[in-house]
RODRENKE-847720 format. One line per field, with one value per residue (C-alpha): x, z negated, y. Coordinates in steps of 0.001 Angstrom, whole numbers, plus 500000, padded with zeros to 6 digits. Last residue first. Example, Ala and Ser with C-alpha at 12.3 -4.5 7.8 and 13.67 -1.06 7.14 Angstrom:
BEGIN
x (513670, 512300)
z (492860, 492200)
y (498940, 495500)
This chain:
BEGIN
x (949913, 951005, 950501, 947190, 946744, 943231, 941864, 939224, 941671, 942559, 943559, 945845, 947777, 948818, 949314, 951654, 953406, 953976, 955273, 957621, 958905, 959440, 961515, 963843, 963896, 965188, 967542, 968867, 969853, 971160, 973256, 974748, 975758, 977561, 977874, 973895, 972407, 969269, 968675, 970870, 970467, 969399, 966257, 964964, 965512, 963500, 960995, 961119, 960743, 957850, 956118, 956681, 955377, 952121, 951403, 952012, 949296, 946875, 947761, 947025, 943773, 942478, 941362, 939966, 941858, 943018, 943006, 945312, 947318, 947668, 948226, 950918, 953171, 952916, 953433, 957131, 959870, 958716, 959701, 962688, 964238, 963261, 965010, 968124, 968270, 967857, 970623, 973283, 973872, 976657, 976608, 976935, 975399, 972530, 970066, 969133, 967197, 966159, 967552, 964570, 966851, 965241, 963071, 959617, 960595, 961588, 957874, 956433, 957561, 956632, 953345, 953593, 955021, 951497, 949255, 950905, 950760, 946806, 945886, 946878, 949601, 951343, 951779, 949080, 946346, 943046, 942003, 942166, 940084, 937161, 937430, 935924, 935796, 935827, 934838, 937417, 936735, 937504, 941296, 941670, 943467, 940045, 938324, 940985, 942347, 938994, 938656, 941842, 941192, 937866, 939330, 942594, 940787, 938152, 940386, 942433, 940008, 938794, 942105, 942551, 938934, 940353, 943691, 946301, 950017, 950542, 948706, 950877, 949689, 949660, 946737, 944577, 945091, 943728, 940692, 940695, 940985, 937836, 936118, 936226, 936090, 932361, 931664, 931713, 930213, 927439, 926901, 927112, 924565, 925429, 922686, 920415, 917261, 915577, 914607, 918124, 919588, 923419, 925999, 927825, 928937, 932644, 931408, 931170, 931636, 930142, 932623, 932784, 932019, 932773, 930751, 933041, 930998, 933708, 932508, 928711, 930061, 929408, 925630, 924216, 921486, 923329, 926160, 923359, 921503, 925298, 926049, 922834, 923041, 926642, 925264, 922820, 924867, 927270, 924244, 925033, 928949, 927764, 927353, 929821, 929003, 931580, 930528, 932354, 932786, 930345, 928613, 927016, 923430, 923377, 925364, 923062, 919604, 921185, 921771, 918532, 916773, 918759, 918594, 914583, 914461, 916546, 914345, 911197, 908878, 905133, 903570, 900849, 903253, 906317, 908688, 912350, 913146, 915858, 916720, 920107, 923934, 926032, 926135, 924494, 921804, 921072, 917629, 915966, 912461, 909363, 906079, 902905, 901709, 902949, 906021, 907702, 911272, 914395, 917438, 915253, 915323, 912063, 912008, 914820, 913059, 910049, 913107, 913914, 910811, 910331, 913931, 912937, 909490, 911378, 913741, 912370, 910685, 913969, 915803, 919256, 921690, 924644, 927588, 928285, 930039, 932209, 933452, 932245, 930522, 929352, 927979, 926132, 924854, 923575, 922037, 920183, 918284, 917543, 915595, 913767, 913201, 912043, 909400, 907811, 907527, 906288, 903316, 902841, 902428, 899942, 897497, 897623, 896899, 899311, 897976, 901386, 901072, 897807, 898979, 901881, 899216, 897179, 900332, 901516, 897848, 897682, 901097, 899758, 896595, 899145, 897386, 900581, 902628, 899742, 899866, 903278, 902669, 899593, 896415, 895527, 894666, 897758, 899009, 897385, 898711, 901943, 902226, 900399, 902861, 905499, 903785, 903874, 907651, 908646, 906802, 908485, 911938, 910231, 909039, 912562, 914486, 912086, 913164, 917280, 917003, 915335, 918048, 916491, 915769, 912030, 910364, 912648, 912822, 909289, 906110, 902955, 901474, 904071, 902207, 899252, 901202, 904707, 903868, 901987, 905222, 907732, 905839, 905599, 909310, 909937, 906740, 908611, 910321, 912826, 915641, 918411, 920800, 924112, 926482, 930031, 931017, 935052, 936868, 939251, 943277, 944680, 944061, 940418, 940179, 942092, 939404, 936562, 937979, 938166, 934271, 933172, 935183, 934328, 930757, 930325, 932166, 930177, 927217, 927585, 928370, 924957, 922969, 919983, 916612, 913048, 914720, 916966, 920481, 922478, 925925, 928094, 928428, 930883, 930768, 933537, 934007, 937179, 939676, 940695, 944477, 945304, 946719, 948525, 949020, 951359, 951949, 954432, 957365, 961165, 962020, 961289, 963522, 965995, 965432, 965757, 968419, 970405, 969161, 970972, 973979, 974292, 975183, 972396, 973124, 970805, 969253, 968939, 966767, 966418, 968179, 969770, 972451, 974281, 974480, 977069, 977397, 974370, 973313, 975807, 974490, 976872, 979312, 977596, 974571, 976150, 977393, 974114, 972459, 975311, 974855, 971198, 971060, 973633, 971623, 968550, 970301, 969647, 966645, 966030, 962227, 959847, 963434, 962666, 959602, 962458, 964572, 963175, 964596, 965323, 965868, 967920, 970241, 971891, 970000, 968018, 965761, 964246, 964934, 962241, 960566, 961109, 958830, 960310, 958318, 960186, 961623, 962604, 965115, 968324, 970004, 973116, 972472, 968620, 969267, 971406, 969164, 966333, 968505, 969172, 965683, 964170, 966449, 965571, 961724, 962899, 964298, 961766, 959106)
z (583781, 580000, 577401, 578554, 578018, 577198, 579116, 576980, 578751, 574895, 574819, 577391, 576601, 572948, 574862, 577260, 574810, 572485, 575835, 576121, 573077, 573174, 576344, 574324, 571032, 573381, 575160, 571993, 570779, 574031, 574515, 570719, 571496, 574187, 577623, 578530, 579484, 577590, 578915, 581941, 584194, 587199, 587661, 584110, 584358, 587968, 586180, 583323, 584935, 587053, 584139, 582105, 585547, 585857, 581676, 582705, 585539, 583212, 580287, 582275, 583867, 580620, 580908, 578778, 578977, 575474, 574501, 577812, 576492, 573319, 574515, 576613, 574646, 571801, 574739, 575901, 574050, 575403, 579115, 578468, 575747, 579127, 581643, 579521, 579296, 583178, 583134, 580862, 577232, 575474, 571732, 568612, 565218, 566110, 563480, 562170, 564684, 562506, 564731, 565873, 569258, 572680, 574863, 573583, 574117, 577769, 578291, 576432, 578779, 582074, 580117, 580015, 583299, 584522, 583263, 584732, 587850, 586901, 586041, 589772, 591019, 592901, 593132, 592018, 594194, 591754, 592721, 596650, 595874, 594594, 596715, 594697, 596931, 594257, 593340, 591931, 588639, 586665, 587754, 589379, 586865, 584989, 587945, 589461, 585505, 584516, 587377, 587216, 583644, 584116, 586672, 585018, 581468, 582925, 585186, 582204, 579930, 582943, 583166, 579402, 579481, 582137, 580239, 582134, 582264, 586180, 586294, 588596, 592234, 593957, 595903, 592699, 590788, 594088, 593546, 590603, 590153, 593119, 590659, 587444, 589501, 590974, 587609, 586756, 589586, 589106, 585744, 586384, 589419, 592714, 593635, 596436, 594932, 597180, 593972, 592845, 595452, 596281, 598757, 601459, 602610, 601763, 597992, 596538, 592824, 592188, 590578, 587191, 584920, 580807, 580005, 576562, 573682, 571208, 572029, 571335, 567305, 566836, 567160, 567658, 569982, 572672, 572565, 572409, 575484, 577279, 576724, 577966, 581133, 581936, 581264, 583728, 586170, 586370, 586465, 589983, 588186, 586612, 582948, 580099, 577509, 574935, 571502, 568813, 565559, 563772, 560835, 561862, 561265, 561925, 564986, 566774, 566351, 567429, 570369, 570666, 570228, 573073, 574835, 575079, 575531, 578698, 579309, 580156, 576946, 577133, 576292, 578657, 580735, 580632, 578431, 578619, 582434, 583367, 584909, 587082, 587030, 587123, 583650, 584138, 585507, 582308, 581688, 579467, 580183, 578219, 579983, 579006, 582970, 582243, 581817, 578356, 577370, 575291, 573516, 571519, 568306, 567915, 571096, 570142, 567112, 569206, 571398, 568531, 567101, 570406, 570648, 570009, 571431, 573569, 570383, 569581, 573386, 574152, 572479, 570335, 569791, 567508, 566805, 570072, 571877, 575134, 575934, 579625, 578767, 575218, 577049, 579669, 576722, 574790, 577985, 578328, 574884, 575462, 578587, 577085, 574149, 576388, 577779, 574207, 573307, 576951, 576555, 572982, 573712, 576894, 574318, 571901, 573820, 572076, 573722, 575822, 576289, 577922, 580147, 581075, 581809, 583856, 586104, 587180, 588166, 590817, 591996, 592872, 594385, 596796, 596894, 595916, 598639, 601092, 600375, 602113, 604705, 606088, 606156, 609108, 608220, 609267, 606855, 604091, 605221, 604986, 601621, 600366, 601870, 600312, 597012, 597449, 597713, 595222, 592740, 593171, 593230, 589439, 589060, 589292, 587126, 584495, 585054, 585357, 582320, 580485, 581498, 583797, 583138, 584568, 581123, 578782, 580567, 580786, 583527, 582192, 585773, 586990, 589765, 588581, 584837, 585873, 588520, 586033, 583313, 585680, 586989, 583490, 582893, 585928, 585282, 582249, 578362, 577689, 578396, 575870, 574290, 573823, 570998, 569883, 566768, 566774, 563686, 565719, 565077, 568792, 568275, 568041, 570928, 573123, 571938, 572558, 575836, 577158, 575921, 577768, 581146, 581215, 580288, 582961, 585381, 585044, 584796, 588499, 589351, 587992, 584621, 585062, 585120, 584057, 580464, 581792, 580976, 578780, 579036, 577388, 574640, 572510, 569488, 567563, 563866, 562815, 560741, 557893, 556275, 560138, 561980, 565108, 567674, 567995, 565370, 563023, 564355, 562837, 566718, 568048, 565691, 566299, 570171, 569786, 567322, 570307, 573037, 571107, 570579, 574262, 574927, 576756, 580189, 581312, 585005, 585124, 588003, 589958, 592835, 591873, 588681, 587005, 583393, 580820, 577545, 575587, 572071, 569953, 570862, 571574, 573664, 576226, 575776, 576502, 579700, 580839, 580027, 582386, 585044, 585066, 585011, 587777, 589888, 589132, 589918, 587516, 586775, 583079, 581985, 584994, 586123, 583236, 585173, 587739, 585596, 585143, 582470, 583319, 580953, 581555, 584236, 587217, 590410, 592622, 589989, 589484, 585640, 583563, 583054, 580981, 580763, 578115, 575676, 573079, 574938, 573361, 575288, 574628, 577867, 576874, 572527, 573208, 575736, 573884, 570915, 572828, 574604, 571289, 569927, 573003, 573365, 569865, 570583, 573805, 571972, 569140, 572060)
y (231169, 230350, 232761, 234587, 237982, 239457, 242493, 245056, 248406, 248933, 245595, 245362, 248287, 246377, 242904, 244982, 246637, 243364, 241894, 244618, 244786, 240448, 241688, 243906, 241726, 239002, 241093, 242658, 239040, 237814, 240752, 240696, 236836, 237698, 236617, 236626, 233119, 234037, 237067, 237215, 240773, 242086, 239940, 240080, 244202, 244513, 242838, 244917, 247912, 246662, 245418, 248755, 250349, 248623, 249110, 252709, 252665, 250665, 253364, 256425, 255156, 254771, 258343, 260267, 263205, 263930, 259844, 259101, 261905, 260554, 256766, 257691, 259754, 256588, 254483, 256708, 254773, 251732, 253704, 254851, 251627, 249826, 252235, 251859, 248247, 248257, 250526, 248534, 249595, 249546, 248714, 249834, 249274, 247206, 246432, 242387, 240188, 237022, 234330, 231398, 230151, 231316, 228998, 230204, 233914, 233227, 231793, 234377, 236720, 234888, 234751, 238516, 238810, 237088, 238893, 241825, 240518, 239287, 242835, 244080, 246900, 244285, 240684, 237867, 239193, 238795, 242595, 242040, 239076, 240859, 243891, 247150, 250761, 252982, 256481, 259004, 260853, 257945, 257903, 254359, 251728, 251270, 249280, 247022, 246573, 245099, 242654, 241512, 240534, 239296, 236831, 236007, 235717, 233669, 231519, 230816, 229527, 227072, 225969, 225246, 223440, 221104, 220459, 222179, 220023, 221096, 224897, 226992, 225328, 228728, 227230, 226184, 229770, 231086, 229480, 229753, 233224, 233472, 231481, 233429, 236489, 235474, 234245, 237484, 239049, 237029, 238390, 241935, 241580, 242927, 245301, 244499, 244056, 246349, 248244, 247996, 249623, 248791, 250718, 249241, 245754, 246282, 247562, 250594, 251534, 255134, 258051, 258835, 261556, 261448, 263846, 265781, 267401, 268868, 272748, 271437, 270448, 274141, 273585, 277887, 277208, 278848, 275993, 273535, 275018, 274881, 271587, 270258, 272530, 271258, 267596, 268202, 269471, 266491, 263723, 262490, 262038, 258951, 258862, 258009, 260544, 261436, 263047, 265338, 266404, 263596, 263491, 260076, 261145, 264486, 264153, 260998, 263425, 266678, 264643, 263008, 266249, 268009, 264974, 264610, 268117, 267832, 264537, 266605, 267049, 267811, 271032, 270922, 274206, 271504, 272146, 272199, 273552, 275131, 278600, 278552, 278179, 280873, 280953, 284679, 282681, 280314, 281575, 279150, 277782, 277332, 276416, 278319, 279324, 282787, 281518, 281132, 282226, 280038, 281267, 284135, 282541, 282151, 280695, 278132, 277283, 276599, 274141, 272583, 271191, 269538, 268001, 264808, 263163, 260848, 259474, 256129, 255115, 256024, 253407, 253958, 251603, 251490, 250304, 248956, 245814, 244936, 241547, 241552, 237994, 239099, 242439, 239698, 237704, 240549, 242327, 238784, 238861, 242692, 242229, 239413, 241810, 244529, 241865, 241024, 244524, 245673, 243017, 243720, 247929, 246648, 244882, 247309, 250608, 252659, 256156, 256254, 252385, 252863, 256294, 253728, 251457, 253823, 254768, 251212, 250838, 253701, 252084, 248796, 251102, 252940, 256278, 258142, 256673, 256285, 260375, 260382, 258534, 260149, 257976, 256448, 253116, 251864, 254120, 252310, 248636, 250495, 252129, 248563, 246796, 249152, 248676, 244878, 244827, 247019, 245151, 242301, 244098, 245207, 241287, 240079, 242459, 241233, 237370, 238857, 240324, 237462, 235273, 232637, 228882, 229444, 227915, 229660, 233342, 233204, 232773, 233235, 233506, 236250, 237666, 240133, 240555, 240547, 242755, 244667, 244873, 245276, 248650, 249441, 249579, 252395, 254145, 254935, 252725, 251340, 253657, 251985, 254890, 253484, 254086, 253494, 255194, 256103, 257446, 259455, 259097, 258296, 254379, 254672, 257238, 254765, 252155, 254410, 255403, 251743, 250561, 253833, 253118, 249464, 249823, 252241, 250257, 247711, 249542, 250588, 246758, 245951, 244994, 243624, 245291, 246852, 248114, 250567, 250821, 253316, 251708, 254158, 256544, 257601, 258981, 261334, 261186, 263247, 261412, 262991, 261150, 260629, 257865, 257550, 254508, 251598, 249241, 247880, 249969, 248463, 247427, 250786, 252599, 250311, 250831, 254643, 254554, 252063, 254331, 257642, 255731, 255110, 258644, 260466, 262050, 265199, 265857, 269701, 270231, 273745, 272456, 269098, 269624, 266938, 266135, 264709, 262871, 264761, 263018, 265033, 268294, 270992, 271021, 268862, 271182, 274324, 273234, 271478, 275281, 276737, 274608, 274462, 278370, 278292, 276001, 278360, 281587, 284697, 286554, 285210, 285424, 284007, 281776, 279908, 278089, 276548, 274968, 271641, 269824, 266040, 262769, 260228, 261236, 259732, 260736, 258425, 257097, 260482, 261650, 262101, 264746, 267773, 271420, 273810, 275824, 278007, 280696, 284133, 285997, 287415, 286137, 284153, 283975, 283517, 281023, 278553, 279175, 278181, 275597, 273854, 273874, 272676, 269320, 268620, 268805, 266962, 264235, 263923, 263486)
């Protein structure tokens, strides 16, 4: 970034002096591997302010350069692209400069709070491949957001309570015959999860024992009597009957035991949690203030809407004509709720992209209602995970569990950890080690590589491969790394003062030169996508760099030294990326 800023100044002189116009903003790239250059103004966008030729406009620019900035040995012109030559002395400062850094990442003297939220399951099951991803993509973010400058407070809100938890609850209670996480052997999760597929089951027998009968489908669906008793003892825990409110507390917290271990397992945690059965009556209070105000209208019927048709959206619903809340209210009040008590700026939410309108309505009512922190509130939309065999339903119970899938990684690693035959000199619990880190690891880096916006088709071993664009091939350069590091002599690296750099050297210094870039714009879009796909072209680089030149069997002792330094950069890169994606590195594969 120095570079370019420096770069800018000159050539807005340059071009004030030539053309006498004021141009501040230039757009650079880096230089296509086919041409010689290392770094690349594009000429085309000047062309709005200086009517003149854009391979003359390169030329002349390039000419102006070479004469006067220290840094510029020579450049070449392709079309409307001035590719620019650095002199080696401006690689070795950068390297230096690289070598003396203690961290990557920025820092601020105020940090601004911002929340992020992820995860947000129900209650009535376990987690899935959907909140993989979820809890992936949230986790990610907050630790990009972390290193950008942002005091970070990771939240969830837990849904625990519904027709969806009570229905559980009775199946649990008709069918379950005392049955518990510790005398079936089950995570508590998984037990509930259980009883609502359970459910599901008997209530479609019902629907169809009912039609049968003769009565139309879709009032057998509202007539089913498992269903009929579902709804009483969520009116029950509504009134805080006492005997259903101890049933659901002792259920949520089997629930809650096993999301513990399977966030452990995934190696994602929060600050806070929220429950719904906590906050469901928030956002009341607001919305008469909002009348008052004049930001919400009532029907004739008593219900209170808000007109958001000049928007272009459309009227929406916050009470309901009995005065009850729908879950807009709910996260109105909930939001207002989480801001007030952290003091924070800002606030991502990591939700599917089936709930994009919603969160444009939710933004909007808090813009109305006058919350200046709603202009730094940011939903995080994803795309679904599919798999070969097609898309999962939980009430069928044919998601793919978060745990299995897991230990489905862990295995298939092995697997093919066993047939490339890289683990002589393993003890049994160092193996194992390694096939979690390679499993969860490829697993992780499958899922946060792809833009969040895009959905995903996921193939377990096509994400374990051990070459290409997977977490395991990076993996496995950094133990490759690590490996070289082990076998060079202990010298304390002191400062270059000169020395000529090779190409692959260059395209190193390039790309470790760029993280910093990297991380802030991954932080500004959200988007650890950005940092797997530059971690996957540091490797490449570097790859291409340990097979084009010695490291350790370099001519001269300078070579060797900065070769070292180089590749022990890279590694430190790599762990650094790694971590904000939630992937550990292993040192031997």
């Amino acid at each position: 970034m120095q570079l370019q800023n420096n770069l800018s100044q000159k050539i807005s002189i340059f071009l004030n002096q030539k053309f006498q116009v004021e141009i501040k903003d230039f757009e650079f790239q880096s230089t296509r591997k086919e041409f010689e250059g290392d770094v690349t103004l594009v000429v085309f966008p000047l062309l709005r302010h200086i009517k003149t030729n854009p391979v003359q406009l390169g030329n002349d620019i390039g000419d102006f350069l070479v004469e006067h900035h220290e840094l510029v040995k020579a450049y070449n012109v392709v079309k409307g692209f001035l590719n620019i030559v650095l002199e080696d002395r401006y690689f070795l400062t950068s390297f230096n400069s690289i070598q003396q850094a203690e961290k990557f990442g920025f820092s601020s003297a105020e940090k601004d709070t911002v929340l992020v939220e992820y995860s947000s399951p129900n209650t009535n099951k376990p987690l899935h491949l959907g909140h993989v991803r979820n809890n992936l993509l949230g986790y990610s973010v907050a630790e990009i957001l972390k290193a950008s400058g942002k005091n970070v407070v990771k939240t969830q809100i837990i849904n625990d309570r519904g027709i969806h938890i009570c229905k559980s609850m009775l199946a649990w209670q008709k069918f379950g015959k005392g049955e518990t996480p510790a005398s079936s052997g089950k995570k508590g999760d998984k037990l509930v999860g259980d009883y609502y597929v359970k459910f599901d089951q008997v209530y479609k027998e019902q629907i169809a024992d009912l039609v049968a009968k003769g009565q139309a489908e879709e009032e057998a669906k509202k007539q089913a009597p498992i269903l009929k008793k579902a709804q009483e003892m969520l009116k029950k825990w509504e009134k805080g009957d006492t005997e259903v409110v101890k049933l659901w507390e002792t259920m949520n917290q089997w629930v809650y035991d096993g999301f513990e271990v399977t966030y452990a397992n995934m190696g994602v945690d929060f600050d806070k949690n929220y429950y719904e059965s906590e906050t469901y009556l928030l956002g009341k209070d607001i919305v008469k203030n909002g009348l008052e105000s004049g930001v919400f209208f009532t029907k004739e019927d008593g219900s209170v809407w808000i007109d958001l048709t000049d928007e272009g959206l459309d009227e929406k619903l916050v009470l309901r004509s009995d005065g009850t809340s729908v879950y807009m209210t709910q996260d109105i009040g909930t939001a207002i709720q989480r801001m007030e008590d952290f003091k924070a700026n800002g606030m991502v939410y990591t939700v599917g992209n089936e709930q994009d309108y919603h969160f444009k309505v939710l933004f909007l009512i808090l813009k109305k209602l006058g919350y200046s922190w709603a202009e730094h509130l940011f939903h995080l939309s994803y795309g679904m995970v599919d798999l070969p065999s097609g898309k999962m339903k939980s009430r069928e119970g044919t998601v793919v569990d978060a745990d299995e899938l897991m230990l489905e990684m862990t295995s298939t690693a092995q697997s093919i950890s066993e047939e490339l035959g890289k683990l002589d000199g393993f003890s049994e619990q160092d193996k194992e080690d390694l096939y979690r880190i390679i499993g969860l690891g490829a697993l992780k880096y499958y899922i946060l590589k792809v833009d969040p916006k895009k959905r995903i088709l996921f193939n377990p071993e096509e994400s374990v491969d051990f070459q290409g664009n997977t977490g395991p091939f990076i993996q496995y350069t950094y133990a490759r790394i690590q490996s070289i590091l082990a076998k060079a002599k202990p010298v304390h690296y002191t400062p270059l003062e000169n020395y000529e750099f090779q190409e692959k050297e260059k395209d190193l210094i390039k790309l470790l030169e760029q993280y910093p870039l990297v991380i802030q714009q991954a932080a500004d879009q959200y988007s650890p996508a950005l940092i797997a796909n530059y971690t996957y072209d540091l490797v490449k680089a570097f790859n291409s760099f340990y097979q084009n030149l010695s490291i350790l069997g370099a001519e001269e002792e300078q070579q060797i030294q900065l070769r070292i330094q180089l590749s022990k950069q890279v590694a430190n890169c790599i762990q650094s990326a790694f971590a904000f994606l939630g992937i550990e590195v292993p040192n031997q594969m």
